[in-house]
Residue frames as a rotation matrix with the C-alpha (Angstrom) as fourth column:
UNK 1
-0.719 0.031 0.695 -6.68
0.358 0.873 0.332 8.76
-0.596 0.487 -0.638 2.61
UNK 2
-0.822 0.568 -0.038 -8.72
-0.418 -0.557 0.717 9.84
0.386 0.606 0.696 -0.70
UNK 3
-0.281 0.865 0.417 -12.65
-0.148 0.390 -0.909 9.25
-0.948 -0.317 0.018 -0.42
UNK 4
-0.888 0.281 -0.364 -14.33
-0.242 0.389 0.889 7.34
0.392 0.877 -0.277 -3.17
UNK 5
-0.478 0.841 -0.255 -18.21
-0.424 -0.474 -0.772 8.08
-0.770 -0.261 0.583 -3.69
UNK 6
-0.963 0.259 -0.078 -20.18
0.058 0.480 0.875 5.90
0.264 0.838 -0.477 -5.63
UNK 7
-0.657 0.713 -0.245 -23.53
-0.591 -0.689 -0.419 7.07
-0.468 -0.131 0.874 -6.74
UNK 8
0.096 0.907 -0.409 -26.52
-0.912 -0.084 -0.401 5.36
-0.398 0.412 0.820 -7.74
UNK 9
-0.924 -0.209 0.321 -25.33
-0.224 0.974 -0.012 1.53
-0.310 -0.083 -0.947 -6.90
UNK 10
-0.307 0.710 -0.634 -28.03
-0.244 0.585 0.773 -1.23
0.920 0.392 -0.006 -7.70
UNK 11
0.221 0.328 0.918 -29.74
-0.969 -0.032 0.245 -2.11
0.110 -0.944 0.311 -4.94
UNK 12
0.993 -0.068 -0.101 -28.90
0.077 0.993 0.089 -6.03
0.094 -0.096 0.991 -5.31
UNK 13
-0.064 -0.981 -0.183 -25.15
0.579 0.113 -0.807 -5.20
0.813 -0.158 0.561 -5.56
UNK 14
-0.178 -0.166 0.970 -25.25
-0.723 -0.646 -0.243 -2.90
0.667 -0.745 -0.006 -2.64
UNK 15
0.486 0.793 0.367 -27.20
-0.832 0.291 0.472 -5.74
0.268 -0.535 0.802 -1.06
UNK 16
0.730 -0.605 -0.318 -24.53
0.504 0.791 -0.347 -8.78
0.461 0.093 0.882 -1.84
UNK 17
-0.199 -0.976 -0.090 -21.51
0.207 0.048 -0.977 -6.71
0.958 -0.213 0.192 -0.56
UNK 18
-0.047 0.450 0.892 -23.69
-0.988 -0.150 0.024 -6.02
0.145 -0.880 0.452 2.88
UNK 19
0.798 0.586 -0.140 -24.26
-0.534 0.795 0.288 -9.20
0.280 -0.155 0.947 3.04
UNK 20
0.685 -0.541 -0.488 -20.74
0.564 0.818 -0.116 -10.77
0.462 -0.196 0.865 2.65
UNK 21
-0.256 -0.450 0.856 -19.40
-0.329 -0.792 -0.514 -7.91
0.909 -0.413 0.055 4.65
UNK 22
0.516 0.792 0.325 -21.48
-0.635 0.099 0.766 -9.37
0.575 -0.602 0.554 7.47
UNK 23
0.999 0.035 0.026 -20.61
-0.037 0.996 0.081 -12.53
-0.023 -0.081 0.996 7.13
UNK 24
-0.176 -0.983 -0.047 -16.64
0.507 -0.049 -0.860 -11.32
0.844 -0.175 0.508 7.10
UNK 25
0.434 0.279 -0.856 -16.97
0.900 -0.172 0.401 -9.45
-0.035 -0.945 -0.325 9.66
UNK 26
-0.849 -0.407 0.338 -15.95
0.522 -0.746 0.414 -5.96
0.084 0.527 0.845 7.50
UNK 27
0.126 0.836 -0.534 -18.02
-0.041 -0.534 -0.845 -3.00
-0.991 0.129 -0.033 7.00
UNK 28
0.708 0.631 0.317 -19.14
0.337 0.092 -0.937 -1.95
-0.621 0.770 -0.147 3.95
UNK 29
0.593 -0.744 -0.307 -16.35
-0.797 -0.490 -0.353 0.22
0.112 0.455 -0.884 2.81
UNK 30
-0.139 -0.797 0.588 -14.00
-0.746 0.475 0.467 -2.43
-0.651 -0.374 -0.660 3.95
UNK 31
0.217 0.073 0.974 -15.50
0.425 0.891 -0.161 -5.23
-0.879 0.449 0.162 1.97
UNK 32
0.925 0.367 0.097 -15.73
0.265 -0.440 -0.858 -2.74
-0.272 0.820 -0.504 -1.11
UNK 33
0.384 -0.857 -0.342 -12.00
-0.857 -0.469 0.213 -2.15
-0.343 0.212 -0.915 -0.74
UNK 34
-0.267 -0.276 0.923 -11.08
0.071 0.950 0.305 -6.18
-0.961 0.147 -0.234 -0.56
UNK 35
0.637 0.584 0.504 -13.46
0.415 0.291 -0.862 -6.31
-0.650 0.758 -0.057 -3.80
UNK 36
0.979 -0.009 -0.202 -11.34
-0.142 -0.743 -0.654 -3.55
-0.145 0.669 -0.729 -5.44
UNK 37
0.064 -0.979 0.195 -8.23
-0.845 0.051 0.532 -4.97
-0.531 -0.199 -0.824 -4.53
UNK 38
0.039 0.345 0.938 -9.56
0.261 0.902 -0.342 -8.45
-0.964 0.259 -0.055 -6.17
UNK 39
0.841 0.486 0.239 -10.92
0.366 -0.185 -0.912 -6.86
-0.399 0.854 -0.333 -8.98
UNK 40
0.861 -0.410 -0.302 -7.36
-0.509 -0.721 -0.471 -5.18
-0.025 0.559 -0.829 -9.75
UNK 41
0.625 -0.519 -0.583 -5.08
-0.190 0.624 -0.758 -7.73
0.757 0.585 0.291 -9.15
UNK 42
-0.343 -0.479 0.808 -3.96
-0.698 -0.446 -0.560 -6.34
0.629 -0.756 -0.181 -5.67
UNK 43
0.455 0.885 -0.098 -4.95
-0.083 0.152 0.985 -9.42
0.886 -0.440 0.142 -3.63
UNK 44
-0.243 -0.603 -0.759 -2.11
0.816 0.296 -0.496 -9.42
0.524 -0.741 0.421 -1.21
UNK 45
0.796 0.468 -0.384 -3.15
0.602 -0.679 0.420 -6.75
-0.064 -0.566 -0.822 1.65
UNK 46
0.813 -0.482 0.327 -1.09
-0.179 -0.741 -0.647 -3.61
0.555 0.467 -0.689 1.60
UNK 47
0.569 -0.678 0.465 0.98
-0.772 -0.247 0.585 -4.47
-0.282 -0.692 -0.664 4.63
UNK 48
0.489 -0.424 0.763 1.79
0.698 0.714 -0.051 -7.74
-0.523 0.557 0.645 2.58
UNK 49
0.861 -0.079 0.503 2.79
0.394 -0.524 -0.756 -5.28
0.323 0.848 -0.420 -0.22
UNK 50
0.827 -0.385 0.409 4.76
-0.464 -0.879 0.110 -3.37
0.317 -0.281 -0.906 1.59
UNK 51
0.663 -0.480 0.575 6.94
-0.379 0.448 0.810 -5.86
-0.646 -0.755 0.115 3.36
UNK 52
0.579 -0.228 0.783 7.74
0.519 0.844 -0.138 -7.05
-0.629 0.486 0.607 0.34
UNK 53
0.775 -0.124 0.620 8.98
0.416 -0.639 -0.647 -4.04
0.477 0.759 -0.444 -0.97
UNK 54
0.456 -0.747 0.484 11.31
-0.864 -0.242 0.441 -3.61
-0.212 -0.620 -0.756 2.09
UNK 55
0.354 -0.416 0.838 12.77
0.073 0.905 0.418 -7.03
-0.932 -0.087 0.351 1.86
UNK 56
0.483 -0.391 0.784 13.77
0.876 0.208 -0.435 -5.98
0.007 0.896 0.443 -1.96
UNK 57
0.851 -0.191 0.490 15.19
-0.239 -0.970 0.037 -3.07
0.468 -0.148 -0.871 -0.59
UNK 58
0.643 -0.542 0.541 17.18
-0.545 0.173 0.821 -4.53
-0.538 -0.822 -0.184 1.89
UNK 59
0.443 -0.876 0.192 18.31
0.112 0.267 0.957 -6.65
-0.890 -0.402 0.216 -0.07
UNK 60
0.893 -0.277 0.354 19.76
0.370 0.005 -0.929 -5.01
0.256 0.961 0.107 -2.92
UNK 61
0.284 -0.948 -0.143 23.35
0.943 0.249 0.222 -4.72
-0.174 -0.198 0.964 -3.13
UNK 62
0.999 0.029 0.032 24.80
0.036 -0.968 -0.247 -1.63
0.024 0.248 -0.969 -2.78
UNK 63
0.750 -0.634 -0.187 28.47
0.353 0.623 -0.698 -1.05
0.559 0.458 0.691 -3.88
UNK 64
0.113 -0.702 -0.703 31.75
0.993 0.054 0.105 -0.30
-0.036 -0.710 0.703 -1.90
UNK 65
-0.736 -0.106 0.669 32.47
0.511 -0.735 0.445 2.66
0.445 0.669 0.595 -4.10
UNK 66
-0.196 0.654 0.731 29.03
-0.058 -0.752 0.657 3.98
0.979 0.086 0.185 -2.73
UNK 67
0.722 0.098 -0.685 29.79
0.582 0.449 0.678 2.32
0.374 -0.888 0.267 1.51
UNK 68
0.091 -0.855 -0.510 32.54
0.995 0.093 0.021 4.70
0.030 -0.510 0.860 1.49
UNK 69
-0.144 -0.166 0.976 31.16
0.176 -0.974 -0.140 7.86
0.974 0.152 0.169 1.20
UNK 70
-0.742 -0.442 -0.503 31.28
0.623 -0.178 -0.762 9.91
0.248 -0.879 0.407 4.13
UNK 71
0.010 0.793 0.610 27.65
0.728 -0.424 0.539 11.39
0.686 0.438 -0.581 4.17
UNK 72
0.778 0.053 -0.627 28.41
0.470 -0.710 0.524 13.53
-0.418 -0.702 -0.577 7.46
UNK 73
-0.456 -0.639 -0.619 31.54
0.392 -0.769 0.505 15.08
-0.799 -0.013 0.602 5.50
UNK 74
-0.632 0.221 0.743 28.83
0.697 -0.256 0.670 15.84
0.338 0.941 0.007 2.62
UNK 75
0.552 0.772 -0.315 26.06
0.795 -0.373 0.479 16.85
0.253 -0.515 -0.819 4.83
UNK 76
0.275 -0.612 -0.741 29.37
0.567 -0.519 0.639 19.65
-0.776 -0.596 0.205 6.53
UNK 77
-0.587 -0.716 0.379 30.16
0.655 -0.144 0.742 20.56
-0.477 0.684 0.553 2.99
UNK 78
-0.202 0.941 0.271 26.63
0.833 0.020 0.553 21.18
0.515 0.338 -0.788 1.92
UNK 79
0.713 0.360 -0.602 26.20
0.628 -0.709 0.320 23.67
-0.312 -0.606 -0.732 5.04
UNK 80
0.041 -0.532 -0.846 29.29
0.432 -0.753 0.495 25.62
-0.901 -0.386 0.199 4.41
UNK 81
-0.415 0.158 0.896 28.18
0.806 -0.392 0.443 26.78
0.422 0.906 0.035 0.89
């Protein structure tokens, strides 16, 4: 996971996101991610995110034309090049 370094915070904002970090029960980094997720539009949590992105997977329709290939006689073809 990248690291993200932030230099030369205000002490009062450093102080507010300790604070309601507390009071979630989050550390600091943790609240500072929520905030960034807020602040970007991202408030559903990632595993929210994700699910949803399987569930529009699943269901997209996928045609006959492409249910009838035979992917083990492609995969067999593929080796004997």
């Amino acid at each position: 996971m990248p690291l993200l370094q932030v230099r030369e915070c205000p002490e009062d904002i450093y102080k507010k996101i300790a604070i309601t970090a507390k009071r979630q029960n989050r550390t600091i980094a943790q609240q500072v991610i929520v905030l960034l997720e807020r602040s970007l539009g991202q408030e559903e949590p990632s595993i929210e995110r994700r699910k949803s992105l399987l569930n529009k997977i699943e269901s997209r329709l996928i045609p006959d034309k492409v249910k009838a290939v035979d992917t083990v006689a492609l995969i067999r073809e593929d080796r004997d090049r």
